[in-house]
Each structure stands twice: as C-alpha cells, then as structure tokens.
MARFIPA-413900 format. One record per residue (C-alpha): x negated, y negated, z negated; residue number from 1; residue in three letters. Coordinates in steps of 0.001 Angstrom, whole numbers, plus 500000, padded with zeros to 6 digits. Each point is the difference from the previous one (the first is absolute). Layout:
N
((X Y Z) NUM 'ala');
...
//
This chain:
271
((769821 798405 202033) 1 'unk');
((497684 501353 497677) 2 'unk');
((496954 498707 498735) 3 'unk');
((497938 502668 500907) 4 'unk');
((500842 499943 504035) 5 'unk');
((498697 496220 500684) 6 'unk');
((497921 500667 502980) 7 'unk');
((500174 497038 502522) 8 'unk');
((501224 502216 502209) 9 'unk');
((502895 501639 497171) 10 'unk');
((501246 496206 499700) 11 'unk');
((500334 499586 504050) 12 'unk');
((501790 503229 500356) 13 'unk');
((502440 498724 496956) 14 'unk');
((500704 496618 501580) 15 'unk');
((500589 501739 503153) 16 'unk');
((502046 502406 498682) 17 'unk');
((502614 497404 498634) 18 'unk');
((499737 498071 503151) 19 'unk');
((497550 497287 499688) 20 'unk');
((499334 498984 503145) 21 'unk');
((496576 498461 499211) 22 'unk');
((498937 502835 497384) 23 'unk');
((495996 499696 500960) 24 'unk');
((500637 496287 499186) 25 'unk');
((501746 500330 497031) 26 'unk');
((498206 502630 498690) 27 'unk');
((496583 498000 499853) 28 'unk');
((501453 497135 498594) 29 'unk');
((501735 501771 496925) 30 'unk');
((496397 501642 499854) 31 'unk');
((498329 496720 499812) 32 'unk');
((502451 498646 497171) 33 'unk');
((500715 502739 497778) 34 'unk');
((497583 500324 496957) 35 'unk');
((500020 503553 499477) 36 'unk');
((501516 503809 501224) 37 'unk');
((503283 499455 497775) 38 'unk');
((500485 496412 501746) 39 'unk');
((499261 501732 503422) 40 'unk');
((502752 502369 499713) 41 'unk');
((502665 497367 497789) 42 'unk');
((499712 497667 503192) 43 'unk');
((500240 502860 502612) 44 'unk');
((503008 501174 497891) 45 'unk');
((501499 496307 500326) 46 'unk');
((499352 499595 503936) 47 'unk');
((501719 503560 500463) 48 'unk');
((502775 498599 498003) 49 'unk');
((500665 497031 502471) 50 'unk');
((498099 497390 498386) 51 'unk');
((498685 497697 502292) 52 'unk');
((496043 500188 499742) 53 'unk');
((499466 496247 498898) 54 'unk');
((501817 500827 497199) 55 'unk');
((498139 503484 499139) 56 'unk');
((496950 497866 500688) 57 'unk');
((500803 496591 498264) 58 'unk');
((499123 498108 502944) 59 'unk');
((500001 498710 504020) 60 'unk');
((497452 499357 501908) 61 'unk');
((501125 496353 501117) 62 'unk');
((498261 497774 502443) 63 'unk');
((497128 501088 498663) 64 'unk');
((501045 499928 496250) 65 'unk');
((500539 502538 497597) 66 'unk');
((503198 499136 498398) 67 'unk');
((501505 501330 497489) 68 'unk');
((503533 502065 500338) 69 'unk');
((501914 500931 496818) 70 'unk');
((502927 502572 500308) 71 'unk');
((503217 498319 501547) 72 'unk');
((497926 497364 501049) 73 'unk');
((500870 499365 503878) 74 'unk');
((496934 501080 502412) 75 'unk');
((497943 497532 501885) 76 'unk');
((500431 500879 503376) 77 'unk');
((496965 499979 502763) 78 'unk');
((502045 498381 502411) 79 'unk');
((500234 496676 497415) 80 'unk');
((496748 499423 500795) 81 'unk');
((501127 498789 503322) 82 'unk');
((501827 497067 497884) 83 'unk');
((496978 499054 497904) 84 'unk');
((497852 499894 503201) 85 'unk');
((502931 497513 501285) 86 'unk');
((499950 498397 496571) 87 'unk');
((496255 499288 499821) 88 'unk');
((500148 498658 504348) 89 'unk');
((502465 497560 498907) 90 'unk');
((497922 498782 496623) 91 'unk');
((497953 496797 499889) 92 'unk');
((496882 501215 498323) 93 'unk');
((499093 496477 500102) 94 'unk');
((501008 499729 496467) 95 'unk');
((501298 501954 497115) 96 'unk');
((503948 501312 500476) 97 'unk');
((502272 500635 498048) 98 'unk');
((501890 503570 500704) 99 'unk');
((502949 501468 498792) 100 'unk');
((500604 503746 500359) 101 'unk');
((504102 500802 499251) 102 'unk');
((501185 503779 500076) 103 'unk');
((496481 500557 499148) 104 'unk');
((500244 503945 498871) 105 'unk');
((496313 500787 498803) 106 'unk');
((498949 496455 500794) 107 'unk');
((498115 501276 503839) 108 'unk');
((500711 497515 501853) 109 'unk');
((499412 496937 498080) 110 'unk');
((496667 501829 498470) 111 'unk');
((498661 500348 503596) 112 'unk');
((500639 496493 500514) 113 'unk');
((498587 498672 497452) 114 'unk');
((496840 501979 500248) 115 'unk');
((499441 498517 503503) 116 'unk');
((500565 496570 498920) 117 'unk');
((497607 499035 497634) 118 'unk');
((501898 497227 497848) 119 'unk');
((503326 500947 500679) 120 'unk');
((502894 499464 497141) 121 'unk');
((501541 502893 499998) 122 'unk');
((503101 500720 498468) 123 'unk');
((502664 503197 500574) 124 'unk');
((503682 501143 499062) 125 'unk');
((502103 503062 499886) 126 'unk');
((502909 501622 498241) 127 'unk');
((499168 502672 499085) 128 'unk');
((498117 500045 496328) 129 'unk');
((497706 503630 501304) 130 'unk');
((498884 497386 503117) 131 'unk');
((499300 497195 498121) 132 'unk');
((497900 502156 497157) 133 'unk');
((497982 501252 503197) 134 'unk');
((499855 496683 501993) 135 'unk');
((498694 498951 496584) 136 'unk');
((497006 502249 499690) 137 'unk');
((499022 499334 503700) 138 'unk');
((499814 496012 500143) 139 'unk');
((498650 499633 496696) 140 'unk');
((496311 499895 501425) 141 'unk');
((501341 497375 502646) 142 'unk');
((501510 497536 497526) 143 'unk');
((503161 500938 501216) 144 'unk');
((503207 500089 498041) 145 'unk');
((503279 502013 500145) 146 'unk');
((503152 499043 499051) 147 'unk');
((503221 502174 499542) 148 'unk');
((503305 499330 501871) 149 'unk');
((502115 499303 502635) 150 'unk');
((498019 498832 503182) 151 'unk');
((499361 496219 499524) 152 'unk');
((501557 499933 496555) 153 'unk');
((497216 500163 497896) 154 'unk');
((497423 498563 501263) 155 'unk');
((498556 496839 498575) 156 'unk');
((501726 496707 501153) 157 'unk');
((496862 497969 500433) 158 'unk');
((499457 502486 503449) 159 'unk');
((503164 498447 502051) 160 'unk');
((498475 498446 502802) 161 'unk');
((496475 501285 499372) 162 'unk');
((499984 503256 501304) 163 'unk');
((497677 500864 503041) 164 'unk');
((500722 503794 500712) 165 'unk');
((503061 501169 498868) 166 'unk');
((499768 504302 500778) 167 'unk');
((503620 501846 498875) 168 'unk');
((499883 503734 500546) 169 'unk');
((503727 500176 499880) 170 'unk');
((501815 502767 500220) 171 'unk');
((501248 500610 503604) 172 'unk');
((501713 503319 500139) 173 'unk');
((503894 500190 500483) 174 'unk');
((501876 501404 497318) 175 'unk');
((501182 502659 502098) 176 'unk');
((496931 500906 500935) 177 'unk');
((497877 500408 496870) 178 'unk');
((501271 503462 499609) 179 'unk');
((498296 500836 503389) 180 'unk');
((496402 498919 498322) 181 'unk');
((497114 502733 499125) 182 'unk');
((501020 501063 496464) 183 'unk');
((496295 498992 499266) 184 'unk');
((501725 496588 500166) 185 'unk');
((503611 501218 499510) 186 'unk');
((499350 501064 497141) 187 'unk');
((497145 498520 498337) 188 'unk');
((499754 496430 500733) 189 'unk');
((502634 496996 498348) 190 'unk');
((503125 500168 502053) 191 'unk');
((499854 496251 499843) 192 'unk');
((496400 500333 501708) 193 'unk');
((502199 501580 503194) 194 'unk');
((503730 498989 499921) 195 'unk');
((500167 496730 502305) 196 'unk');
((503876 500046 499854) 197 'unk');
((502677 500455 502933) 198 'unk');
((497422 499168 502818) 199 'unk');
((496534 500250 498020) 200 'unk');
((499672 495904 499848) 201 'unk');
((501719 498997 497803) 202 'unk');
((497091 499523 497252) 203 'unk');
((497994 498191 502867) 204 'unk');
((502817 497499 500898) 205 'unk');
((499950 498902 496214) 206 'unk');
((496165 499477 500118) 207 'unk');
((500185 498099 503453) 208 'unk');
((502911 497987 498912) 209 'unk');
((497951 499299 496695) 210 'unk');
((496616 499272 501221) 211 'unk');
((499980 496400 501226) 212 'unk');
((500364 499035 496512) 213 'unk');
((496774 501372 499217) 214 'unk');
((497524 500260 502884) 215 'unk');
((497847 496744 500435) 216 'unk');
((500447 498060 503546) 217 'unk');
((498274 502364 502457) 218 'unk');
((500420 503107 497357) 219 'unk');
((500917 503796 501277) 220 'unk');
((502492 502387 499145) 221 'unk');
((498530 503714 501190) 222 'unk');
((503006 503051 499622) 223 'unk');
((499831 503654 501919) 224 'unk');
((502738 501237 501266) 225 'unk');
((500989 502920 503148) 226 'unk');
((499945 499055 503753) 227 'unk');
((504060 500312 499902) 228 'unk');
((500269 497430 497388) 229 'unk');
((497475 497693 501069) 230 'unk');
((502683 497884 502236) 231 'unk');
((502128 499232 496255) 232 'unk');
((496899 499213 498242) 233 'unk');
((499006 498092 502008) 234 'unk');
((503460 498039 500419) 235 'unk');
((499649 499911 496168) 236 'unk');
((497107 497899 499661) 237 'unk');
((501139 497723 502526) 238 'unk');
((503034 499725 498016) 239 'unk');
((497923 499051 497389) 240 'unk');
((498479 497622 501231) 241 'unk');
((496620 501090 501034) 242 'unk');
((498218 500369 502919) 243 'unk');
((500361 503896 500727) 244 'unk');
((497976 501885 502058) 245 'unk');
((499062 503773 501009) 246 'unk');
((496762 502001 499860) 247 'unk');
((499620 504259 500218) 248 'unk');
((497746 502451 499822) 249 'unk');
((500841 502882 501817) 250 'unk');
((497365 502127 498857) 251 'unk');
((501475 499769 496480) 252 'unk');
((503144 499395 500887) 253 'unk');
((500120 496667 498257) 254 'unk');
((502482 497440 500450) 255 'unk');
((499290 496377 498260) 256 'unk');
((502328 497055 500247) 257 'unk');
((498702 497196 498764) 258 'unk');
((501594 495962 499539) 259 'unk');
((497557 497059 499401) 260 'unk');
((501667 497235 498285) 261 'unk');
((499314 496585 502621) 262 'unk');
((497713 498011 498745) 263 'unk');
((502830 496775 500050) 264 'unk');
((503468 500171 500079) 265 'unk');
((500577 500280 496330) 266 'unk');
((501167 503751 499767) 267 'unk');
((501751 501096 497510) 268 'unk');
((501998 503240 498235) 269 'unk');
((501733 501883 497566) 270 'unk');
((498378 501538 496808) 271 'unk');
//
C-alpha cells in the first residue's frame, strides 16, 4: 500500500480486500498506533500478509489492559477473561495472595489478576524465551516475576504450598487438529502455545497432577479447555486430587475447569 493512498477509508477497503473480517475495526486501531504515513502502510502491509493484528499492533486489549504482544508471542484470547472473572470469584481479597500464572504467553492473565488484587505476589512461567521476554515487560509494574521453563519447574521452591490462584493457559488443541487452526494462529503463534498432544490434555493432566504440591489448603487451579473435553479435564483434576468442578460461558464460548485443593486431608503430588 502506498504511502500516499492512507485515507481511512483506503485502509478499510485494503483490510477488506484481504479478508479481514473486522476491517473498520482494525483499521482504526492500526490508525491509532502507528506514528506516521510509512508506519500506516508497513502495518497494513503486515495484516494483508496474515499477521495477526496484535502483533502488527504490539498489543491486546485484555480485561481492560493494554498488554503487550511481541511477534510469536501467543495471543490473549477474549474468551480468557471468562477464567480471570472465575479466578478473581474464587479469591479471598481478605488478604494479600499469592498467584502463579504457568503457560503465561505475554503474561495476560496473571497481569489482570494482579491488577485487581491489590497486594497480590505474583509470579509467572513459560517456555518459551519470546513469552517470557513479553510476560517480563508486562508484570514488571506489578512486582511480578517471570521465570523460564517447563511448567512448575522453575519456579521458586519457597511457593509449594503457598499458592492461592494457580491460572495455566495450557495448550488444549489435539495434535491432529492444529493444522485445522486460522493460519493467523497456524502460523504465527508457538506451536507449543497450541499442540495439547493426542487428545489436547495432556499438558493439563501434568499441571493437575502437579498442583497439590503447590496450592495452599483451600488454593485453585483455573485451566480452559472445549465443551468436548471438559468430561477428561475434569476426570483429571479429580485424579489429582482436587476438588474439580465446571463453569461456562456460552456467550464466549468459555469452558473453565477448576480443582480446589481441600482444606484437610493432606493432599499431595508430583513435581
């Protein structure tokens, strides 16, 4: 697109064009973020080219946030918000929590959190180094910290047995299936951000088999997954050992299953 034809209007018609669903949308947002004509038409070039428009941007709109969304950085979806409204219902804001945000991507969920719960220890994990950098930049004004690794693996040990909200964004989609995704997400998002293995779980069954070790008596464990595989997830944190339960959304088509660890009983897991 050239910098001369930058017209609202000439940015609508080129979204549209290339099949952007939303182009009015999108168009006033890259309008609103782009310092310039020659920025203008590099993002418009980058949506046309598949991009997905958090990334052309450098940010999602989350719960009310801005947070920040590098390239290959997975993309906080609206319907999560359904898990941090679920998150905050089940928090005692009695007193300060501690919160621990694994498979945090840009950091979303556990930002949100923490922003509502004045206080709050917050501390967040993921794989991949691109997430972590991002998480990084978007809990630093919440005293959170990020660590880099394998689900529970790096976090600190003092936080077995502490934890009040425990949110994993795993990834839930079948391996089968991830070649069925929007390329926006296909294509442009970590493929360990999507791939959940043979049935999409199996990255949630590690986390609900893990967690008793590290929620505090009463603590919850808050995962999303699809209305098929709701019945296994929830049969996973059962098998876990926690209390599992069941809440949806259907206007976002949100599925949460969460697991409380009992108060008593001495619970107890794998690392």
């Amino acid at each position: 697109m050239s910098v001369e034809a930058l017209s609202s209007s000439a940015v609508v018609a080129r979204l549209r064009a290339a099949g952007c669903v939303f182009a009015e949308d999108e168009a006033e947002l890259i309008l609103a973020t782009a310092e310039g004509p020659a920025e203008i038409a590099a993002m418009v070039e980058r949506r046309v080219s598949g991009l997905p428009l958090e990334h052309v941007v450098g940010w999602a709109e989350f719960c009310g946030l801005k947070v920040a969304v590098d390239t290959g950085v997975f993309v906080p979806r609206r319907r999560t918000e359904f898990l941090v409204r679920q998150a905050l219902a089940a928090a005692d804001t009695a007193r300060p929590l501690v919160i621990v945000d694994l498979c945090c991507g840009s950091g979303a969920l556990g930002a949100a959190l923490a922003s509502a719960l004045p206080g709050a220890e917050l501390h967040a994990a993921d794989i991949e180094p691109a997430a972590v950098a991002c998480a990084r930049r978007n809990v630093a004004a919440l005293g959170g910290r990020v660590y880099e690794g394998d689900l529970f693996a790096p976090l600190p040990p003092g936080l077995r047995g502490r934890v009040d909200i425990l949110t994993a964004n795993v990834p839930y989609v079948p391996t089968d299936e991830v070649g069925l995704l929007p390329p926006e997400a296909r294509d442009h998002e970590p493929l360990v951000a999507l791939d959940g293995g043979s049935d999409g779980l199996d990255i949630m069954r590690r986390v609900a088999l893990a967690a008793p070790d590290w929620l505090a008596p009463g603590g919850t464990l808050l995962v999303e997954t699809s209305e098929r595989q709701a019945a296994a997830a929830l049969a996973a944190m059962s098998a876990g050992g926690l209390r599992a339960g069941l809440v949806t959304s259907e206007e976002l088509y949100a599925n949460v299953v969460t697991g409380v660890r009992q108060a008593r009983g001495g619970l107890s897991g794998g690392s």
